[in-house]
Jmol script that loads the backbone (N, CA, C; Angstrom):
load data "model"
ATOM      1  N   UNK A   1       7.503  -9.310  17.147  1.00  0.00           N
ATOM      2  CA  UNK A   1       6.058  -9.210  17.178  1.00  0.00           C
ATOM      3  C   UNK A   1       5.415 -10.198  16.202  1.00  0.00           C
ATOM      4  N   UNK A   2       6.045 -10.461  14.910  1.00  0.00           N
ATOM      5  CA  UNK A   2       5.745 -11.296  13.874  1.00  0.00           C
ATOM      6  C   UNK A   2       5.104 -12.887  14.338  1.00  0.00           C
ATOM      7  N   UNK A   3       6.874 -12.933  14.985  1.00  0.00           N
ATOM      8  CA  UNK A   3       6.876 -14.039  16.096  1.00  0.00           C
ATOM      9  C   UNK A   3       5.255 -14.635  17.101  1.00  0.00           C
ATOM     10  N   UNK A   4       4.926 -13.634  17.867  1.00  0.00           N
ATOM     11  CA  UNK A   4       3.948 -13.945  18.402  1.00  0.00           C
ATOM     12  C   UNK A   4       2.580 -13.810  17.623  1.00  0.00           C
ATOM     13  N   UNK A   5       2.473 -13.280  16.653  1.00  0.00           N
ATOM     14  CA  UNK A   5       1.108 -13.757  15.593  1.00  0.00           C
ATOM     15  C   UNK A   5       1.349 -14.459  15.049  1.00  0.00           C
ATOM     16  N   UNK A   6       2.334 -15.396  14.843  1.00  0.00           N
ATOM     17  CA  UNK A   6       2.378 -16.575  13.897  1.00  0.00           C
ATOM     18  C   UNK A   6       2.531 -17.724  14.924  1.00  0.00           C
ATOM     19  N   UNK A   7       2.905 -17.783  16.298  1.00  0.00           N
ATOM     20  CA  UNK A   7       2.406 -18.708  16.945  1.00  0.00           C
ATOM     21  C   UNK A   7       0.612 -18.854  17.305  1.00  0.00           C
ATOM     22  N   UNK A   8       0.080 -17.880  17.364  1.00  0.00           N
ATOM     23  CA  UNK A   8      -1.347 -17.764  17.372  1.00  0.00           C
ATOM     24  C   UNK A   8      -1.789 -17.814  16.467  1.00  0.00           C
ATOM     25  N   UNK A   9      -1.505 -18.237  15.302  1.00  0.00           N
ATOM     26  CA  UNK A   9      -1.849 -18.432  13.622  1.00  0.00           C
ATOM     27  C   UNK A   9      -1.906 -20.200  14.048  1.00  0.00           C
ATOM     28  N   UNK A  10      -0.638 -20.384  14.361  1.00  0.00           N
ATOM     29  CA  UNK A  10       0.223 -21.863  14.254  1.00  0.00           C
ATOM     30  C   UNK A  10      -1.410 -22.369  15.318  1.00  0.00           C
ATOM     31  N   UNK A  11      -1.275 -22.220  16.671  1.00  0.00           N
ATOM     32  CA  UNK A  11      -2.302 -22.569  17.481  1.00  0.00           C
ATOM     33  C   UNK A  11      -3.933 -22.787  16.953  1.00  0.00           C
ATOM     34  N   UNK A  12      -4.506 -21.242  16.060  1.00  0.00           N
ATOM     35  CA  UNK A  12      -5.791 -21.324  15.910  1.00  0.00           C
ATOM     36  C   UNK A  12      -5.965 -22.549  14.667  1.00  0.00           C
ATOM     37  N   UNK A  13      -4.953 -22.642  13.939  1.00  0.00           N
ATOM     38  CA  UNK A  13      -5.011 -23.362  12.963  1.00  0.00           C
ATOM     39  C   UNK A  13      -4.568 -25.058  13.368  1.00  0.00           C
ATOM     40  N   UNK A  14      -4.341 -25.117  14.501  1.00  0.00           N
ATOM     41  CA  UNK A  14      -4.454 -26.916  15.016  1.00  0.00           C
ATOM     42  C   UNK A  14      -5.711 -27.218  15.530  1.00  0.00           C
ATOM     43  N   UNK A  15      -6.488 -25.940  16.205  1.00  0.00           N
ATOM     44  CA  UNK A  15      -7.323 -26.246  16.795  1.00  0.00           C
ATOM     45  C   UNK A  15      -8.519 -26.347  15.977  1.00  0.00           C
ATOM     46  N   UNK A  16      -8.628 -25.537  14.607  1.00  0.00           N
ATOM     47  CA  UNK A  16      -9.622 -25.524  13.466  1.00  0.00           C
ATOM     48  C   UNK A  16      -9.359 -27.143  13.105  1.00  0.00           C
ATOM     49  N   UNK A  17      -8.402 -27.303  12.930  1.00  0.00           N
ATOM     50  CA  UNK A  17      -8.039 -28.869  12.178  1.00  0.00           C
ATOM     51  C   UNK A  17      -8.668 -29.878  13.263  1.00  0.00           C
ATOM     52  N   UNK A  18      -8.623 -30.135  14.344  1.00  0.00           N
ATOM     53  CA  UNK A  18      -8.635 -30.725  14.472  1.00  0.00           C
ATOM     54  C   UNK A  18     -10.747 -30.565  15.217  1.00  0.00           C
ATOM     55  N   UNK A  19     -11.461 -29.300  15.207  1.00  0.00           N
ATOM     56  CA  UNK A  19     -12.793 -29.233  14.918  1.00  0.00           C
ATOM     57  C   UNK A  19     -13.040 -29.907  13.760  1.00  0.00           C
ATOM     58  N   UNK A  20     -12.605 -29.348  13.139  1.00  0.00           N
ATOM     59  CA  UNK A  20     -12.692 -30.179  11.566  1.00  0.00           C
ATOM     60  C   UNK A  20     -12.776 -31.336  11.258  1.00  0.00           C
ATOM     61  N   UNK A  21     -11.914 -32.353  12.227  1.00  0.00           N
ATOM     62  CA  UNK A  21     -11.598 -33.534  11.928  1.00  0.00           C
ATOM     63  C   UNK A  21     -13.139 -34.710  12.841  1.00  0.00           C
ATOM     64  N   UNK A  22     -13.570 -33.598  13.767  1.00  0.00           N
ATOM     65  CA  UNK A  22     -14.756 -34.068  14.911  1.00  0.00           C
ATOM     66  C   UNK A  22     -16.192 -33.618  14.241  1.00  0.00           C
ATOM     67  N   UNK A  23     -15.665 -32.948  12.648  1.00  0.00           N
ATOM     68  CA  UNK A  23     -17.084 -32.306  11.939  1.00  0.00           C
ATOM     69  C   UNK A  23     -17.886 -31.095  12.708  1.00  0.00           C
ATOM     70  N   UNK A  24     -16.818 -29.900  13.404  1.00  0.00           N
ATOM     71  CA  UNK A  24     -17.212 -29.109  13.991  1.00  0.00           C
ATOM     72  C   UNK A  24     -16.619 -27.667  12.758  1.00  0.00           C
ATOM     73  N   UNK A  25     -17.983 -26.931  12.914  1.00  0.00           N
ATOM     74  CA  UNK A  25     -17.460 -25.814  11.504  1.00  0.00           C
ATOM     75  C   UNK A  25     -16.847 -24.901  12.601  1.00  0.00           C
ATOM     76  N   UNK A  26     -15.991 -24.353  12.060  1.00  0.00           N
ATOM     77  CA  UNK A  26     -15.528 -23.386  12.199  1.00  0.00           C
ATOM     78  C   UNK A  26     -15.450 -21.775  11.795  1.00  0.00           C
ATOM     79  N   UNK A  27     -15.457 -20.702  12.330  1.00  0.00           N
ATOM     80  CA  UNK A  27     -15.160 -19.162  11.878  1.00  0.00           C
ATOM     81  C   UNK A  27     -13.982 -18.467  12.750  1.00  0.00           C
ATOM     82  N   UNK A  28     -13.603 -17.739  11.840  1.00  0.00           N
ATOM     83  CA  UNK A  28     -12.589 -16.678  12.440  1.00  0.00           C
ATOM     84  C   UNK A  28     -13.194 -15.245  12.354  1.00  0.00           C
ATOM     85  N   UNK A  29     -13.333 -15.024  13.356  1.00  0.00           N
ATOM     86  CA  UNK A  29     -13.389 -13.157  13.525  1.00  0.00           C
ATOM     87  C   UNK A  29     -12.496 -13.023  14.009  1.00  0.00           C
ATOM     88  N   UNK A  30     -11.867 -11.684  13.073  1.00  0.00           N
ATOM     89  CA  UNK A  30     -11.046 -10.915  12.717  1.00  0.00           C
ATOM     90  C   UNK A  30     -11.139  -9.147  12.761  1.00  0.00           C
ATOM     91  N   UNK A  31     -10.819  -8.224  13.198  1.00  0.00           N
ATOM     92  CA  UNK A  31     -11.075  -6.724  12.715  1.00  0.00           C
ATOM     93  C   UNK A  31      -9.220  -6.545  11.819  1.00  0.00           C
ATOM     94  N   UNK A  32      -8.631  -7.478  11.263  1.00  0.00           N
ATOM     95  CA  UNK A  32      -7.576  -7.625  10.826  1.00  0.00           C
ATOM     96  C   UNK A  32      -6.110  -7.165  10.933  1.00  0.00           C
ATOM     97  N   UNK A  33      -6.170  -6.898  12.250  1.00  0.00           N
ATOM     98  CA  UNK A  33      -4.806  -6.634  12.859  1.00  0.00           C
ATOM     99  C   UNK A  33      -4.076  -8.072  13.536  1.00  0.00           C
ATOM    100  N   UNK A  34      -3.174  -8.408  13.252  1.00  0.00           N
ATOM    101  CA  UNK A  34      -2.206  -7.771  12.692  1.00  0.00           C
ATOM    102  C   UNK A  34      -1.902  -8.197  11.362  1.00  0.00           C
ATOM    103  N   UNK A  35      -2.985  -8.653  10.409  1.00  0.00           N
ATOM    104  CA  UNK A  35      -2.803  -9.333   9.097  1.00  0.00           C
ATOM    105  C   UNK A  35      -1.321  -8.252   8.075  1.00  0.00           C
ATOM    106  N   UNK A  36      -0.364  -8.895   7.746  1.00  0.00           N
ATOM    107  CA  UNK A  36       0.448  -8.792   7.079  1.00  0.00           C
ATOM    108  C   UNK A  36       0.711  -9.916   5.580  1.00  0.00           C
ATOM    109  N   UNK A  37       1.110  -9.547   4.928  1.00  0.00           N
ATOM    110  CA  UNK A  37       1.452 -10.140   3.391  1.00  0.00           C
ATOM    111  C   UNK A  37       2.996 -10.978   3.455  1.00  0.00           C
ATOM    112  N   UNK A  38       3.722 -10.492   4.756  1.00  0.00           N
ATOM    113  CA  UNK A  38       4.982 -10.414   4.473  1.00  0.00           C
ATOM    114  C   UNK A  38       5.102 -12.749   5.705  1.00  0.00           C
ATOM    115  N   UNK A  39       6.063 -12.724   5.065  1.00  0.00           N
ATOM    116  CA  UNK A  39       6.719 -14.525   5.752  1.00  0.00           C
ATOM    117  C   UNK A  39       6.981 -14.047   6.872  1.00  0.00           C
ATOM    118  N   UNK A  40       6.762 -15.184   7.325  1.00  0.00           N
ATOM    119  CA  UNK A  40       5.982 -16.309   7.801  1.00  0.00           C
ATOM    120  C   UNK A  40       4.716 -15.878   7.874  1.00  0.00           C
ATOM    121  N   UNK A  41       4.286 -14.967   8.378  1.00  0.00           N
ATOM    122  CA  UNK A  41       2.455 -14.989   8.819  1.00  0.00           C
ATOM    123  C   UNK A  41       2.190 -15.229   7.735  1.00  0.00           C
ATOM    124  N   UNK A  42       1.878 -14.864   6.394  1.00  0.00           N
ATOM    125  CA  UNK A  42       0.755 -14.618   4.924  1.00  0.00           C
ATOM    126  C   UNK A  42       0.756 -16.196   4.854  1.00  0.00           C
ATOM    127  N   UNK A  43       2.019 -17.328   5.149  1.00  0.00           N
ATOM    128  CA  UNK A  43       1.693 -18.889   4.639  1.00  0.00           C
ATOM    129  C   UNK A  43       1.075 -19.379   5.786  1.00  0.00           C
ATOM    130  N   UNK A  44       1.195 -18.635   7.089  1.00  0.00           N
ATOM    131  CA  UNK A  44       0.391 -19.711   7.897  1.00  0.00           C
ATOM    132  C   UNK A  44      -0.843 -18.718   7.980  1.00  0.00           C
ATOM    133  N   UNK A  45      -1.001 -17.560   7.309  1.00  0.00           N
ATOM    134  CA  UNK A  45      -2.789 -17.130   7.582  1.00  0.00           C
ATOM    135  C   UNK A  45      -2.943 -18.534   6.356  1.00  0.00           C
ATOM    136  N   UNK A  46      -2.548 -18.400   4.899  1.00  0.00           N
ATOM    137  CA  UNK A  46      -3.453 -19.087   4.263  1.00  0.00           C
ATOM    138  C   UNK A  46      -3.648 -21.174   4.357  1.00  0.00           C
ATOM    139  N   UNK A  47      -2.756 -21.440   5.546  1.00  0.00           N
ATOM    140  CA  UNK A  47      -2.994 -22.294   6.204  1.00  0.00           C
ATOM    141  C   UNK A  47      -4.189 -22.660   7.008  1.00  0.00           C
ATOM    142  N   UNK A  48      -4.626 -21.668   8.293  1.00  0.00           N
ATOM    143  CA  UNK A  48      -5.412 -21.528   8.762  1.00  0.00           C
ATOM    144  C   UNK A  48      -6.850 -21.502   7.950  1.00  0.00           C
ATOM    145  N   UNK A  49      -6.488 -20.464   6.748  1.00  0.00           N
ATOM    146  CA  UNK A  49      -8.214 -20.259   5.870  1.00  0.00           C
ATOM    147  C   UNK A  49      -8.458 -21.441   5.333  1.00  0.00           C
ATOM    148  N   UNK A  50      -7.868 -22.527   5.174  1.00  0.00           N
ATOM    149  CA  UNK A  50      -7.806 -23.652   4.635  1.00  0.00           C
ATOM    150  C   UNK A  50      -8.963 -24.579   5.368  1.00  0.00           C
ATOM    151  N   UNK A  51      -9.113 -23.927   6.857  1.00  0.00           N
ATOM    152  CA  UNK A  51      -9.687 -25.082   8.006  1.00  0.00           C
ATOM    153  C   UNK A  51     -10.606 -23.746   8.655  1.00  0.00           C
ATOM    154  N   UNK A  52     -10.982 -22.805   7.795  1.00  0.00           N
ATOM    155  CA  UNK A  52     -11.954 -22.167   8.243  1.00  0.00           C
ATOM    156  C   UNK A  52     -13.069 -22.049   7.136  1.00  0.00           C
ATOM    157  N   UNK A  53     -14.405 -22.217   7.870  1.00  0.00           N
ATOM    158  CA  UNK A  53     -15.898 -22.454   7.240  1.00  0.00           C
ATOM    159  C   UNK A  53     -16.150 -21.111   7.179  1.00  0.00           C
ATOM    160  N   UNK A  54     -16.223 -19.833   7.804  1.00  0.00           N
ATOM    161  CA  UNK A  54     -16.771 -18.384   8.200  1.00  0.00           C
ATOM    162  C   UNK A  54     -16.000 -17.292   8.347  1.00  0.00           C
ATOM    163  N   UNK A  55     -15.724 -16.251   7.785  1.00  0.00           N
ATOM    164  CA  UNK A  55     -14.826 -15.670   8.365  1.00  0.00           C
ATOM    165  C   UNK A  55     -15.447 -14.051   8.343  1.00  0.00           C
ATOM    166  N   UNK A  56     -15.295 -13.422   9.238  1.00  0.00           N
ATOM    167  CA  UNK A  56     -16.124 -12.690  10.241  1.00  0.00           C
ATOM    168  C   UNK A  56     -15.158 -11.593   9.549  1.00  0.00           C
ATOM    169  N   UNK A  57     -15.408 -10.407   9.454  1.00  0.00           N
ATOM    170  CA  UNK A  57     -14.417  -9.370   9.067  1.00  0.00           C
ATOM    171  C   UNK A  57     -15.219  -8.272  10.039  1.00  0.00           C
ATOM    172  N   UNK A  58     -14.747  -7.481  10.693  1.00  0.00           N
ATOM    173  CA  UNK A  58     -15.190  -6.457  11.720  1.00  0.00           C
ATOM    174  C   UNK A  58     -14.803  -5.200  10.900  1.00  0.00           C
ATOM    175  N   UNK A  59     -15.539  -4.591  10.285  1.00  0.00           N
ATOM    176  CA  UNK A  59     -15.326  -3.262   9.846  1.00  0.00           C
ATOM    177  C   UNK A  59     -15.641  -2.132  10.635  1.00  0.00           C
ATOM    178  N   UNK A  60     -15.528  -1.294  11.285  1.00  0.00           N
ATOM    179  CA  UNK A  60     -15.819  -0.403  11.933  1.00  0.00           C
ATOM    180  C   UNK A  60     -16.945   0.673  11.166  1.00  0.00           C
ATOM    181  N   UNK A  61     -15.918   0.992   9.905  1.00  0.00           N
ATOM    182  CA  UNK A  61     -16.378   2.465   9.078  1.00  0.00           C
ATOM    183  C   UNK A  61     -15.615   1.957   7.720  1.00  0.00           C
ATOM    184  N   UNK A  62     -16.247   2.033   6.627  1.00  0.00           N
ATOM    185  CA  UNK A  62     -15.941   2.568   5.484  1.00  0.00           C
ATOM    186  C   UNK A  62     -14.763   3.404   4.790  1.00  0.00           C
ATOM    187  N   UNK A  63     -15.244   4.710   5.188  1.00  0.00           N
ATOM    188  CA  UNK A  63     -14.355   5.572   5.431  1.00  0.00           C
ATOM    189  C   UNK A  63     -13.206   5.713   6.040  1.00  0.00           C
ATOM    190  N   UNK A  64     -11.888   5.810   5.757  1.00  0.00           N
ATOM    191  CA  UNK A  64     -10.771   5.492   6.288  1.00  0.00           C
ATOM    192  C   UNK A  64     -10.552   6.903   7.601  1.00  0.00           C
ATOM    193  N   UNK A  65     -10.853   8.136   7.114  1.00  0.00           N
ATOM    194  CA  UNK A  65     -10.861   9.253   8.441  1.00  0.00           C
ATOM    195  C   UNK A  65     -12.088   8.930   9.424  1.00  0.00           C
ATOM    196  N   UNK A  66     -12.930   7.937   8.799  1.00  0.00           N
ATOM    197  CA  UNK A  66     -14.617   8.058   9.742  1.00  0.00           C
ATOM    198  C   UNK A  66     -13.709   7.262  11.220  1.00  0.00           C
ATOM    199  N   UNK A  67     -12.870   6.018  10.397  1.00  0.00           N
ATOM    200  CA  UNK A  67     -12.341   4.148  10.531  1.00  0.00           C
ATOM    201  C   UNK A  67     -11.497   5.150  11.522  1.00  0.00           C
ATOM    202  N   UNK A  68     -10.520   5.671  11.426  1.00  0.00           N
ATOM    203  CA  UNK A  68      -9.573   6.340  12.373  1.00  0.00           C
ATOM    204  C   UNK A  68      -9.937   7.358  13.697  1.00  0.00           C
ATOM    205  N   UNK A  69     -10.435   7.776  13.406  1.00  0.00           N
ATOM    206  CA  UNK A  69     -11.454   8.657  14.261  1.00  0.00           C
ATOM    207  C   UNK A  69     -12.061   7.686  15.111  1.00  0.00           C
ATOM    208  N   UNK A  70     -12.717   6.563  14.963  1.00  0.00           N
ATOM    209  CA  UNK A  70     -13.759   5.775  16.104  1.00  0.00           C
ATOM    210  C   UNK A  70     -12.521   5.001  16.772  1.00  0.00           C
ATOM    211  N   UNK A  71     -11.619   4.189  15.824  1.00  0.00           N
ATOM    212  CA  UNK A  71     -10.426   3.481  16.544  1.00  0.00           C
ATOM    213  C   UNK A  71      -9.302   4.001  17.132  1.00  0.00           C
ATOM    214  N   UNK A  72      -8.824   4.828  16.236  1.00  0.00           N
ATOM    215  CA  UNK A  72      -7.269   5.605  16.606  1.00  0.00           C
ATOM    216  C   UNK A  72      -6.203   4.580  15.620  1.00  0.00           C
ATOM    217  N   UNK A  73      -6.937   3.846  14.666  1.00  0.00           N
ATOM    218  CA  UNK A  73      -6.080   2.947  13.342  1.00  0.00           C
ATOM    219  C   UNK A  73      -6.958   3.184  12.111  1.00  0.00           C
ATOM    220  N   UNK A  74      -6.131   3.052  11.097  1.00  0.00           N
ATOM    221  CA  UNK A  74      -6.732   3.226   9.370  1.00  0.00           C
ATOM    222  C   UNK A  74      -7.377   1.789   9.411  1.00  0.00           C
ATOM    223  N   UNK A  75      -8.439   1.701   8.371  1.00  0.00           N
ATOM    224  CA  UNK A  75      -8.797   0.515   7.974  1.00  0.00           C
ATOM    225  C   UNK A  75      -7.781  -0.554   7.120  1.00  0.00           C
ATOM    226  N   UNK A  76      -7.033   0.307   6.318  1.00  0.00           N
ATOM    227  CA  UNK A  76      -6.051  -0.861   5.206  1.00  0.00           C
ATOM    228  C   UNK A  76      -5.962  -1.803   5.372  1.00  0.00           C
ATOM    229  N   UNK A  77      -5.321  -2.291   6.976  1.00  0.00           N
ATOM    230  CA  UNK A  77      -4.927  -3.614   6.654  1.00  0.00           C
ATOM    231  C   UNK A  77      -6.555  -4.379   6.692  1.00  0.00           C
ATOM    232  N   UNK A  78      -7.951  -3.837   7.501  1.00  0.00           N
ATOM    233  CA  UNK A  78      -9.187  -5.065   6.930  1.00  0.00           C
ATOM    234  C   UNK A  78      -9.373  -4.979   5.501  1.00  0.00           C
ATOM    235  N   UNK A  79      -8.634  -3.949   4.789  1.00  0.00           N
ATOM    236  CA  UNK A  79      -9.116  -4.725   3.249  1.00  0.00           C
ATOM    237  C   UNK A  79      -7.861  -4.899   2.636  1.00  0.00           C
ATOM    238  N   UNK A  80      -6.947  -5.079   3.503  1.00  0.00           N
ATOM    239  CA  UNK A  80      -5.848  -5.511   2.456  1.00  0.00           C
ATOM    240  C   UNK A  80      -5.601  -7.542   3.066  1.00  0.00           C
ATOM    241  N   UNK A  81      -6.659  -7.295   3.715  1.00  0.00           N
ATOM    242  CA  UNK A  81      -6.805  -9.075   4.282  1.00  0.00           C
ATOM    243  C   UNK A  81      -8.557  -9.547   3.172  1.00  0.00           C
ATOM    244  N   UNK A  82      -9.108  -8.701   2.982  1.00  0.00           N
ATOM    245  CA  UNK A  82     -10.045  -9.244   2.061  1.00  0.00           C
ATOM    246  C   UNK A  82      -9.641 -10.001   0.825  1.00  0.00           C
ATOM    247  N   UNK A  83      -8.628  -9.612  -0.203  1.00  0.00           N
ATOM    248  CA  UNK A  83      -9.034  -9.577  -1.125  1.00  0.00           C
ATOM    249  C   UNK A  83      -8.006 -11.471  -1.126  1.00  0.00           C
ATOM    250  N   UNK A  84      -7.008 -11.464  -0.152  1.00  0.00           N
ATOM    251  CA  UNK A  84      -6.986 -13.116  -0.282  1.00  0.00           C
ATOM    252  C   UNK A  84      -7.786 -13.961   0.743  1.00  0.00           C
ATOM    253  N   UNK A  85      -8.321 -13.484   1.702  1.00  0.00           N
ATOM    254  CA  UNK A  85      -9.880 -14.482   1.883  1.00  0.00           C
ATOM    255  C   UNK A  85     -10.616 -14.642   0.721  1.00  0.00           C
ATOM    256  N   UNK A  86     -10.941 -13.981  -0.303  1.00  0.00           N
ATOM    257  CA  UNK A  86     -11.867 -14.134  -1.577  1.00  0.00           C
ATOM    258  C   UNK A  86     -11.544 -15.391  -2.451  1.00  0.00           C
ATOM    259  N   UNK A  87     -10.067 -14.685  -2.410  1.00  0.00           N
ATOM    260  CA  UNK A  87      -9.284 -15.619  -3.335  1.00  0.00           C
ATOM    261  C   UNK A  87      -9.234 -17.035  -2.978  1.00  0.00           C
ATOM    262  N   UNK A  88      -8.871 -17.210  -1.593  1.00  0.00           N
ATOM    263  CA  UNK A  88      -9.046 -18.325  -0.806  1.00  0.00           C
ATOM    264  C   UNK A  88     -10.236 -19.162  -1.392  1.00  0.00           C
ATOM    265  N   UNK A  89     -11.180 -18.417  -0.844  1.00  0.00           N
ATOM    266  CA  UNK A  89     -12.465 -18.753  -0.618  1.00  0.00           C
ATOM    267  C   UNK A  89     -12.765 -19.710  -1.866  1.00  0.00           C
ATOM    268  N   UNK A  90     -12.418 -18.639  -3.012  1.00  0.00           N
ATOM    269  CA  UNK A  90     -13.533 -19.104  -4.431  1.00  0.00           C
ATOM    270  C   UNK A  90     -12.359 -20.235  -4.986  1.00  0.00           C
ATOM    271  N   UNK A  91     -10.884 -20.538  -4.533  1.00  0.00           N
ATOM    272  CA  UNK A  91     -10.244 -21.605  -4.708  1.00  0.00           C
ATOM    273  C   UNK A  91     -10.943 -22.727  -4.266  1.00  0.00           C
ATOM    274  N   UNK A  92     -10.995 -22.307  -3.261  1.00  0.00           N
ATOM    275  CA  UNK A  92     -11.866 -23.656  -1.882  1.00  0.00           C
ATOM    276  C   UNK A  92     -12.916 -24.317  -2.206  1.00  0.00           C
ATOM    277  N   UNK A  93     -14.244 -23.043  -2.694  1.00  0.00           N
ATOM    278  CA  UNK A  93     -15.027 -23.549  -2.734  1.00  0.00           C
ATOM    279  C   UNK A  93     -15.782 -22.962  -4.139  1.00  0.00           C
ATOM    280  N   UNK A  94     -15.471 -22.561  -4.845  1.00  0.00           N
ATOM    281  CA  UNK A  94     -15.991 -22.560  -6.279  1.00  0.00           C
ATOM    282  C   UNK A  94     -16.922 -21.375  -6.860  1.00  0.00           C
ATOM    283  N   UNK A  95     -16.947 -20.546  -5.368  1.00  0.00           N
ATOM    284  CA  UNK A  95     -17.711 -19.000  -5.240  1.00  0.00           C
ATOM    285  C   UNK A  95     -17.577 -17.899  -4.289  1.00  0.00           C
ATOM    286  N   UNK A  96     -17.831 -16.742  -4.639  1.00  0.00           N
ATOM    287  CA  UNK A  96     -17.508 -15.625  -4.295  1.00  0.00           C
ATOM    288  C   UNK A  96     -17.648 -15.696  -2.775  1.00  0.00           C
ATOM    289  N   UNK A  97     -17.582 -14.352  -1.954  1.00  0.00           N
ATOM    290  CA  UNK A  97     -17.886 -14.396  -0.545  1.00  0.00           C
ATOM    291  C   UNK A  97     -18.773 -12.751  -0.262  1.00  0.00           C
ATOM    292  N   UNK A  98     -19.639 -12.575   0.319  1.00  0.00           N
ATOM    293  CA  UNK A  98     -20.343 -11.290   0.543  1.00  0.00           C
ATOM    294  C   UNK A  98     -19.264 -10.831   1.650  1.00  0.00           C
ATOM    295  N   UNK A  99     -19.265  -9.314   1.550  1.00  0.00           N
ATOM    296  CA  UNK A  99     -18.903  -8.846   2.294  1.00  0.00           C
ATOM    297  C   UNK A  99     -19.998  -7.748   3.101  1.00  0.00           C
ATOM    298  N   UNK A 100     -20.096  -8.101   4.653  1.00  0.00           N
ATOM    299  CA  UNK A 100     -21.055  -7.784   5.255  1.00  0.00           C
ATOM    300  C   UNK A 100     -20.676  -7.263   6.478  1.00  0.00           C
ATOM    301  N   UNK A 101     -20.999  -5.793   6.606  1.00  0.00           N
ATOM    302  CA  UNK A 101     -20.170  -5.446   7.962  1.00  0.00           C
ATOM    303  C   UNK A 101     -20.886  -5.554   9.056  1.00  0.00           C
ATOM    304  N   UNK A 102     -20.309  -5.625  10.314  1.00  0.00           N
ATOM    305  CA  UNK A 102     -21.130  -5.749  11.690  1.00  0.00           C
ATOM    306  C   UNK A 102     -21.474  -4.464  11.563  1.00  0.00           C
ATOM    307  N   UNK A 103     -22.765  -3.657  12.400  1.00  0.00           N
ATOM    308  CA  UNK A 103     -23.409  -2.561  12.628  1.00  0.00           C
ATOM    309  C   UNK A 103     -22.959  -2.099  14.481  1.00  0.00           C
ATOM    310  N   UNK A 104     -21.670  -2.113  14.190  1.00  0.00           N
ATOM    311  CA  UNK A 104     -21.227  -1.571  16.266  1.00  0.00           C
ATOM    312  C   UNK A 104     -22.017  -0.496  16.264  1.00  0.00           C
ATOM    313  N   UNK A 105     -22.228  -0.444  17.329  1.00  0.00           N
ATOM    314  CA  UNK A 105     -22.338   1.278  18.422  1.00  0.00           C
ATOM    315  C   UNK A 105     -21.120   1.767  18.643  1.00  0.00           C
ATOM    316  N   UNK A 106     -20.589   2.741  17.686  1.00  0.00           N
ATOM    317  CA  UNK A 106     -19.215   3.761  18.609  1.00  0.00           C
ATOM    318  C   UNK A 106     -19.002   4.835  18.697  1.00  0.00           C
ATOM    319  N   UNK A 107     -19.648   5.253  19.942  1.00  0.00           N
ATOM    320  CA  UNK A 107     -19.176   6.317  20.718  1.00  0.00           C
ATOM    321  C   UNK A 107     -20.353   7.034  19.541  1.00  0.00           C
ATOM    322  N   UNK A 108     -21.702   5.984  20.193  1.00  0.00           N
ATOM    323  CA  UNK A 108     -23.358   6.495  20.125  1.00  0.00           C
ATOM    324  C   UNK A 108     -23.577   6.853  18.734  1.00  0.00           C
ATOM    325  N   UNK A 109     -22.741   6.502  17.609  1.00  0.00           N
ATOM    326  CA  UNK A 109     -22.922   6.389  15.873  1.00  0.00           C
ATOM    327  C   UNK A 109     -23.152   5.518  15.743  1.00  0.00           C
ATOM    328  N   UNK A 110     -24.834   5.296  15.246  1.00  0.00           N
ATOM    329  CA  UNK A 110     -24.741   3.843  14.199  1.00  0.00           C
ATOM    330  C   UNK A 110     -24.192   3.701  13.211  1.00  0.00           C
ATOM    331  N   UNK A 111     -23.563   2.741  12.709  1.00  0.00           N
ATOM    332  CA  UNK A 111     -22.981   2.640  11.048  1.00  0.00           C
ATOM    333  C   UNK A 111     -23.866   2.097  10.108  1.00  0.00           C
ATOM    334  N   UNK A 112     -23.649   2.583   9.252  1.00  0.00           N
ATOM    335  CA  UNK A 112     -24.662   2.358   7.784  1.00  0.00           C
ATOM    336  C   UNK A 112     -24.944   0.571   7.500  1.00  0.00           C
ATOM    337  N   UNK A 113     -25.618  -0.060   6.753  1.00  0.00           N
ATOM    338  CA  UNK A 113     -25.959  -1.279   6.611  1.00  0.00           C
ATOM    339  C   UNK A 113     -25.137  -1.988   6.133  1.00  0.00           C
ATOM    340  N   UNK A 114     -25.435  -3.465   5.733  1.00  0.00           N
ATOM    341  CA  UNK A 114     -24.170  -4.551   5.403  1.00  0.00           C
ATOM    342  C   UNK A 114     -23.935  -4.335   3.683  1.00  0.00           C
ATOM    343  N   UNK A 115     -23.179  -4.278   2.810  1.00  0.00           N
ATOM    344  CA  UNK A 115     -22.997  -3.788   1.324  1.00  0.00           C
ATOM    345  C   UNK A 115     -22.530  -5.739   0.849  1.00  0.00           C
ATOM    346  N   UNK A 116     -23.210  -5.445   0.124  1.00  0.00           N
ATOM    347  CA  UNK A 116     -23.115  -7.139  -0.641  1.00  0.00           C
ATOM    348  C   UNK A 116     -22.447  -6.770  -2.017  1.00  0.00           C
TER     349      UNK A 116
END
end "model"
wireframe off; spacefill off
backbone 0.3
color backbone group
């Protein structure tokens, strides 16, 4: 399974490079499955963040029973992919990053506002 997210790592990250290279910005949205820490994926995610301008984080819920309940998955892995986009980020570019959640409709609950 590793296998096939790290060829789609390998892919999104030629195709950022080479927007990049035509002066086209780029973003990744993400709701962070299947983000893992563990080799190969963690060197080619922080490959990819390298050649990304935006990066979109899809939070559902806050709350990890609210987060499970609307999906049928825990939130962990979207914030266990935050905290090296940050890191990324303020390497890259010399400052922090807001974190701002989308406001879905699920299953007729609005979710609370974006937290900066």
């Amino acid at each position: 399974m590793v296998e096939k997210h790290c060829c789609r790592l390998i892919f999104v990250t030629e195709l950022f490079t080479l927007a990049k290279e035509k002066g086209v910005n780029t973003c990744l949205d993400t709701a962070g499955n299947p983000f893992t820490r563990e080799e190969p994926f963690y060197s080619k995610f922080e490959k990819l963040m390298e050649v990304t301008d935006l990066f979109m984080l899809d939070i559902k819920e806050i709350d990890e029973d609210e987060h499970k309940q609307l999906t049928g998955q825990t939130n962990k892995k979207i914030f266990w992919i935050w905290q090296p986009v940050c890191r990324i980020t303020v390497k890259r570019c010399g400052f922090g990053t807001y974190l701002c959640r989308a406001l879905p409709m699920m299953m007729g609950k609005a979710q609370a506002p974006c937290i900066y």
